[in-house]
C-alpha positions as CSV (number, residue, x, y, z in Angstrom):
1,X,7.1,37.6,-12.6
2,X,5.9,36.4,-9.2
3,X,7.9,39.0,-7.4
4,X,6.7,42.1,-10.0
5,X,3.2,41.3,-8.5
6,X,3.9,41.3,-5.3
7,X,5.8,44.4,-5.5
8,X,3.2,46.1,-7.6
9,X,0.4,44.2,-4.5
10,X,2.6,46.1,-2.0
11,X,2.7,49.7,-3.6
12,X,-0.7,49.2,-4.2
13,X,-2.3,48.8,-0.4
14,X,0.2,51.2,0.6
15,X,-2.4,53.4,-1.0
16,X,-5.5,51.7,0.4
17,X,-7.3,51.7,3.8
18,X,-7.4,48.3,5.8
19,X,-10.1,47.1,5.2
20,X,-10.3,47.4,1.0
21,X,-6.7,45.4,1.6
22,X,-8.0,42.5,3.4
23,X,-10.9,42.3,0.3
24,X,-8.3,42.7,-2.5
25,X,-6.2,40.1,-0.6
26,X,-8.6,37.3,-0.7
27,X,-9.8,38.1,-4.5
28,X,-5.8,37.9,-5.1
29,X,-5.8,34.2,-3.7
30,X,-8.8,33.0,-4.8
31,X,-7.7,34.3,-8.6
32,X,-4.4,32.8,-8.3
33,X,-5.7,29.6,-6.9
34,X,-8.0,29.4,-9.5
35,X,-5.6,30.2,-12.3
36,X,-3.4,27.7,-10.8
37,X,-5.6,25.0,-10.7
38,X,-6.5,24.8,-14.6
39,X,-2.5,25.6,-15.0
40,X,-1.8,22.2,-13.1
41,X,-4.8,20.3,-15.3
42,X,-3.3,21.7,-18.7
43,X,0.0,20.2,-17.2
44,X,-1.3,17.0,-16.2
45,X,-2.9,16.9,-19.4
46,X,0.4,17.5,-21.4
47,X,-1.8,20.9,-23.3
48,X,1.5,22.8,-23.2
């Protein structure tokens, strides 16, 4: 799963100037930091 992203990531600024790949980038992290957060409190939690 983890690597499918990143490949699709990579095809995906191959087709983009610098700068929109820098922007992208940090929206990436701060999505995935985010949607890892609540996945660690719904595992702390036992909600699985």
């Amino acid at each position: 799963m983890i690597g499918f992203m990143v490949a699709k990531l990579n095809t995906y600024f191959q087709t983009k100037n610098t700068d929109m790949d820098i922007l992208t980038l940090g929206w990436v992290t701060i999505l995935a930091l985010f949607t890892w957060s609540i996945a660690m409190v719904v595992w702390g939690r036992n909600g699985f």
